[in-house]
N, CA, C and O atoms as a GROMACS GRO file, in nm:
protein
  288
    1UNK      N    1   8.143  16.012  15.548
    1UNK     CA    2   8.241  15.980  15.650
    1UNK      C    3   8.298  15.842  15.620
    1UNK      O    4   8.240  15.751  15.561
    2UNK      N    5   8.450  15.842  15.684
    2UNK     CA    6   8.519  15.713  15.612
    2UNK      C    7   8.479  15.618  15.725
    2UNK      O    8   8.440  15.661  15.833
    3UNK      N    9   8.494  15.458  15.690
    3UNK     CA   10   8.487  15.374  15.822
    3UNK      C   11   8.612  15.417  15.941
    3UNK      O   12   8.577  15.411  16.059
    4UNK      N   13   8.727  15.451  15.917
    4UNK     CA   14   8.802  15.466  15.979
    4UNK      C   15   8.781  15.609  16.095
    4UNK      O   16   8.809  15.600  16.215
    5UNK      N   17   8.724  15.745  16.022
    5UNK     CA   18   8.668  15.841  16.131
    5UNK      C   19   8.588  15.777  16.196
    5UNK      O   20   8.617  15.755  16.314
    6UNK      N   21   8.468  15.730  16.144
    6UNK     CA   22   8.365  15.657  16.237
    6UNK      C   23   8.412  15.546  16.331
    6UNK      O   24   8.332  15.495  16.410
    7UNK      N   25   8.530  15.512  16.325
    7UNK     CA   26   8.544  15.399  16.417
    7UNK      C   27   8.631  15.487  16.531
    7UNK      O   28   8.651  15.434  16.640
    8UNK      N   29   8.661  15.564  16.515
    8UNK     CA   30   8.768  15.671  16.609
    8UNK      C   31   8.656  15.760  16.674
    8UNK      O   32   8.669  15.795  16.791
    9UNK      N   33   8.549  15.795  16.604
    9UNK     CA   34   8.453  15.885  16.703
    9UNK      C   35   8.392  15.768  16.799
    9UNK      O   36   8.320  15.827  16.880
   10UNK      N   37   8.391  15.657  16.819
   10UNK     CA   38   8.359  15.515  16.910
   10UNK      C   39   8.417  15.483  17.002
   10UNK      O   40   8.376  15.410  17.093
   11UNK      N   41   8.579  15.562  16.986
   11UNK     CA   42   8.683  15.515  17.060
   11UNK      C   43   8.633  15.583  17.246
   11UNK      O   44   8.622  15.699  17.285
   12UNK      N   45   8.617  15.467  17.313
   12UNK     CA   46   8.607  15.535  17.426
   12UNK      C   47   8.709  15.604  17.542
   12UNK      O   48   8.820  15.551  17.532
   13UNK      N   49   8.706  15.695  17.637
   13UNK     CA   50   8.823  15.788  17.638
   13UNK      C   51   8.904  15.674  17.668
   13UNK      O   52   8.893  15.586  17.582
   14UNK      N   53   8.973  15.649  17.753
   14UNK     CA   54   9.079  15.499  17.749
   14UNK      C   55   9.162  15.501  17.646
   14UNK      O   56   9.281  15.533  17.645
   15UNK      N   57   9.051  15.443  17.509
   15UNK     CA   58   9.105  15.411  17.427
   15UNK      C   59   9.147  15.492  17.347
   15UNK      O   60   9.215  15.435  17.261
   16UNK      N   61   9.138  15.636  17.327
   16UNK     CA   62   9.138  15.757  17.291
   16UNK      C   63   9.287  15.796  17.342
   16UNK      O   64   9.375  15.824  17.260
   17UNK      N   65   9.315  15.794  17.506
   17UNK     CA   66   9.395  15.852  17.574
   17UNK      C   67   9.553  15.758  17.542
   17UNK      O   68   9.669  15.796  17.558
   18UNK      N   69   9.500  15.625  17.491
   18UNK     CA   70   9.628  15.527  17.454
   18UNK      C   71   9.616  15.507  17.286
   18UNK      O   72   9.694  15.431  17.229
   19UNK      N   73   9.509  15.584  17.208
   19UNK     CA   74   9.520  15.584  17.084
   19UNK      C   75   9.692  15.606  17.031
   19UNK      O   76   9.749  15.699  17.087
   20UNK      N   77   9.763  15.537  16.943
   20UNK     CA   78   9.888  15.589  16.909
   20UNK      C   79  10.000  15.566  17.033
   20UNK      O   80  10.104  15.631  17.027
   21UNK      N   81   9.980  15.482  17.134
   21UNK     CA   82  10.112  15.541  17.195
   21UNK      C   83  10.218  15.419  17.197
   21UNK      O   84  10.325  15.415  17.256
   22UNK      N   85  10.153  15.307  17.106
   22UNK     CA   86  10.310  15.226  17.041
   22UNK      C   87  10.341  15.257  16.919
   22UNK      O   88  10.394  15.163  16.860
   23UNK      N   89  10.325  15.386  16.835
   23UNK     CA   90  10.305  15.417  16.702
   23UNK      C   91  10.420  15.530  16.710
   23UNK      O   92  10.525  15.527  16.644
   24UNK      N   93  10.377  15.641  16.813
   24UNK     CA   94  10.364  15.767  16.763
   24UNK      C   95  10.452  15.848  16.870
   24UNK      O   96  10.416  15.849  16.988
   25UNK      N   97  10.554  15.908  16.836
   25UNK     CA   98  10.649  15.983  16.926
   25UNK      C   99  10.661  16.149  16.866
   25UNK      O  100  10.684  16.191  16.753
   26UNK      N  101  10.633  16.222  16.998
   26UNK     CA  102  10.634  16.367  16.919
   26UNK      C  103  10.734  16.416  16.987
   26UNK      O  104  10.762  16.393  17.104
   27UNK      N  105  10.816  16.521  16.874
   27UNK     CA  106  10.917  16.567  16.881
   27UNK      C  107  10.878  16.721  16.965
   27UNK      O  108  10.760  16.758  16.959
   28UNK      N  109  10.952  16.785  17.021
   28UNK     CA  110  10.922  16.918  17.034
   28UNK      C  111  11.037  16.993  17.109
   28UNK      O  112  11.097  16.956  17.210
   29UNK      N  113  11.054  17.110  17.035
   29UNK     CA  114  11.188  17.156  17.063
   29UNK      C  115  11.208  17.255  17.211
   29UNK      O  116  11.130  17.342  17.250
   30UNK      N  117  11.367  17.200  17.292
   30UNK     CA  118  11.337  17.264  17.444
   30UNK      C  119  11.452  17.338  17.499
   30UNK      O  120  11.574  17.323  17.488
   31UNK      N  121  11.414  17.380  17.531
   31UNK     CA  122  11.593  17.519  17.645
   31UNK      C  123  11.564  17.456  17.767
   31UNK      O  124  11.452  17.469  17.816
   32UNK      N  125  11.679  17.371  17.838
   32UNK     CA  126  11.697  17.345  17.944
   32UNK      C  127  11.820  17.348  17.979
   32UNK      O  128  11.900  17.264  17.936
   33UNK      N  129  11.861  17.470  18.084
   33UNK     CA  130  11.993  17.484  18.129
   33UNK      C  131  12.100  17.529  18.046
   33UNK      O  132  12.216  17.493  18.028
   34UNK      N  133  12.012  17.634  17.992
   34UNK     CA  134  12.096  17.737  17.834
   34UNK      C  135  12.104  17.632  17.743
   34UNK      O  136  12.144  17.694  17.644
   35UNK      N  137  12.094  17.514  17.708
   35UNK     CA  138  12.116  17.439  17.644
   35UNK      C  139  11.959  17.415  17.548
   35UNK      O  140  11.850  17.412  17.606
   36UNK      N  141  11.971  17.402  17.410
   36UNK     CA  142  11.868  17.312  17.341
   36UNK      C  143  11.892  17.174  17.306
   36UNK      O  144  11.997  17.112  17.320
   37UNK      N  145  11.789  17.138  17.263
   37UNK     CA  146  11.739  16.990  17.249
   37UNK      C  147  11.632  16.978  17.155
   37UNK      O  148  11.585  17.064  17.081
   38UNK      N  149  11.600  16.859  17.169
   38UNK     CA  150  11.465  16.841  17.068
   38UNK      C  151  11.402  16.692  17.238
   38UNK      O  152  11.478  16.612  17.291
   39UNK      N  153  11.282  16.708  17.266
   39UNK     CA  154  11.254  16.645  17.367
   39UNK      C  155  11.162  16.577  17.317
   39UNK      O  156  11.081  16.631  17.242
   40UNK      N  157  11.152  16.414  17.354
   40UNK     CA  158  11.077  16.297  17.280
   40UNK      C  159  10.974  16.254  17.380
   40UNK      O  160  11.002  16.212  17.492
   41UNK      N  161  10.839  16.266  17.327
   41UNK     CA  162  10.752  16.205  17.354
   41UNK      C  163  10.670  16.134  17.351
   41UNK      O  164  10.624  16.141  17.237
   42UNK      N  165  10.621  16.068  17.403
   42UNK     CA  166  10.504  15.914  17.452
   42UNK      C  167  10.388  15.981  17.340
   42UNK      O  168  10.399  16.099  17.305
   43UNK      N  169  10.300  15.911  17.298
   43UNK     CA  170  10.173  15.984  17.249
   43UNK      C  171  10.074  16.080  17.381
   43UNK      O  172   9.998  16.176  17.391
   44UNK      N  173  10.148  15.958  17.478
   44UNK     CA  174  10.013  16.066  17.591
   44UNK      C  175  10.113  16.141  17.685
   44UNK      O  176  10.104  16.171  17.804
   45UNK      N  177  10.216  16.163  17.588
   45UNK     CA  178  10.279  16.318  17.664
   45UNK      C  179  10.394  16.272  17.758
   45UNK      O  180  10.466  16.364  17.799
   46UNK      N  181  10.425  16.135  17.804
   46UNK     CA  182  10.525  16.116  17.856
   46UNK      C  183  10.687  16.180  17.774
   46UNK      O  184  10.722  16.180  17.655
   47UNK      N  185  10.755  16.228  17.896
   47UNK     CA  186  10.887  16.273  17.800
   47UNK      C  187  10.961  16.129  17.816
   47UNK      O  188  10.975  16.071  17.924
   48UNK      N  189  11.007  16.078  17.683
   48UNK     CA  190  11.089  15.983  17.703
   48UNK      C  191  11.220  15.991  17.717
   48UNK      O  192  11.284  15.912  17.788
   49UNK      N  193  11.286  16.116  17.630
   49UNK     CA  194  11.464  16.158  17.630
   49UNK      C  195  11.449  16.295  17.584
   49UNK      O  196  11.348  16.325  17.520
   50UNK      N  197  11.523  16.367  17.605
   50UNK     CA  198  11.611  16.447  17.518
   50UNK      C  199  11.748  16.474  17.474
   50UNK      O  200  11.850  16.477  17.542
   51UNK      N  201  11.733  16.494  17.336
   51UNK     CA  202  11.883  16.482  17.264
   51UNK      C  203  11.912  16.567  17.186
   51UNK      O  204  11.824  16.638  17.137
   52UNK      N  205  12.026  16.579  17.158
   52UNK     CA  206  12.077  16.737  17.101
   52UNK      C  207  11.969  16.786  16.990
   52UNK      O  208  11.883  16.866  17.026
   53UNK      N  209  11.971  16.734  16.842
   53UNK     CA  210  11.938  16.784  16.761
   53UNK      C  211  11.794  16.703  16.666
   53UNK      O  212  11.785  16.587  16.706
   54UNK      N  213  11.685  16.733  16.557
   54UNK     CA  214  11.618  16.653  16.554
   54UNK      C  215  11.676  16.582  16.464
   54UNK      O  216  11.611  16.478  16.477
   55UNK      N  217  11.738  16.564  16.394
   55UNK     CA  218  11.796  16.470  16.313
   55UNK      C  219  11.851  16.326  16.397
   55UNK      O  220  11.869  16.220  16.337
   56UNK      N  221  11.867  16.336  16.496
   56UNK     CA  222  11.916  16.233  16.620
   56UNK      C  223  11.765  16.169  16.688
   56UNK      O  224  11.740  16.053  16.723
   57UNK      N  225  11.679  16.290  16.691
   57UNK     CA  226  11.540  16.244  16.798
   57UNK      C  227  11.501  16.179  16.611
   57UNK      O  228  11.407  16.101  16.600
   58UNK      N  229  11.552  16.204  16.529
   58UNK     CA  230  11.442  16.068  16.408
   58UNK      C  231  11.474  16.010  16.425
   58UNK      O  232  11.388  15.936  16.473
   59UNK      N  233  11.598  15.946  16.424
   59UNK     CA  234  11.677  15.826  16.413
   59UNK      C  235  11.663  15.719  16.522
   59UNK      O  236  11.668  15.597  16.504
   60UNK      N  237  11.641  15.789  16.652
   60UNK     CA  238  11.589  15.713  16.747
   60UNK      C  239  11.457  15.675  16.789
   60UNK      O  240  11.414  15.583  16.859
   61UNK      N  241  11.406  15.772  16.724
   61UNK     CA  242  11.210  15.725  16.724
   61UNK      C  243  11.168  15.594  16.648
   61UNK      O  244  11.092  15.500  16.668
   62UNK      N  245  11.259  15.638  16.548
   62UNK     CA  246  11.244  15.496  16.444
   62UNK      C  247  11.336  15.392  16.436
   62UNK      O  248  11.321  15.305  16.351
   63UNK      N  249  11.440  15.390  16.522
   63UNK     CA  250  11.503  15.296  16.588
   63UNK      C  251  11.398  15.180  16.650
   63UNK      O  252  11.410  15.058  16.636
   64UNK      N  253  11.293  15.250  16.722
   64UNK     CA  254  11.205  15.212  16.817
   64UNK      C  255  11.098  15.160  16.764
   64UNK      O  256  11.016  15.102  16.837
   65UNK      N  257  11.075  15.174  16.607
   65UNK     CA  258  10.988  15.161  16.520
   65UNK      C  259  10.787  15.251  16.543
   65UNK      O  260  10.672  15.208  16.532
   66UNK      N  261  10.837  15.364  16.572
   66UNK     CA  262  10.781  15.459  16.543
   66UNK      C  263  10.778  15.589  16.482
   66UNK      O  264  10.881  15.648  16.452
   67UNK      N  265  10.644  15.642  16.460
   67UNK     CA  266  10.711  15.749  16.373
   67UNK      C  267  10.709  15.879  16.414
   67UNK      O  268  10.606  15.914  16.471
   68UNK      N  269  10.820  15.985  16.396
   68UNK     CA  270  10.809  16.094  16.451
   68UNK      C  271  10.651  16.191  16.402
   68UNK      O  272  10.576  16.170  16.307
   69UNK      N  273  10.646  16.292  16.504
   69UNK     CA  274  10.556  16.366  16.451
   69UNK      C  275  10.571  16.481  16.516
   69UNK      O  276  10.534  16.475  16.633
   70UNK      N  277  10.629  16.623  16.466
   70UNK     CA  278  10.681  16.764  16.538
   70UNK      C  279  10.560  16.848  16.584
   70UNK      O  280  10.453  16.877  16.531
   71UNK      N  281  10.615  16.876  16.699
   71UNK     CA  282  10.537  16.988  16.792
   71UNK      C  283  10.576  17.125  16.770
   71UNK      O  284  10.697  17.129  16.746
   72UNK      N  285  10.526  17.230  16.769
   72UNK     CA  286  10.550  17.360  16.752
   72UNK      C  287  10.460  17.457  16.922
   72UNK      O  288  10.466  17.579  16.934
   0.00000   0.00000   0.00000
């Protein structure tokens, strides 16, 4: 095991539940009001925006200096 798993199985929930969330924005694609989107999220699931297409939700994740990561 690397130091880095072992220091993440330590993480207590808290720190677990805010692991990633100035890092890490997940993308995941949405139908609201016949309309799609790609809808941006917090690491702990907050929706932050949605915007037309994902080529737009990258550009703004990393505007923000984080990095996308897609939901299915």
């Amino acid at each position: 095991m690397n130091p880095t798993s072992q220091s993440l199985r330590t993480l207590s929930a808290q720190d677990f539940a805010t692991f990633g969330l100035n890092d890490l924005a997940y993308l995941k694609p949405v139908t609201a009001e016949g309309r799609t989107g790609i809808a941006i999220h917090a690491a702990d699931g907050t929706e932050l925006t949605v915007v037309q297409d994902r080529a737009l939700a990258v550009v703004t994740v990393r505007q923000n200096d984080m990095e996308a990561v897609s939901l299915h």
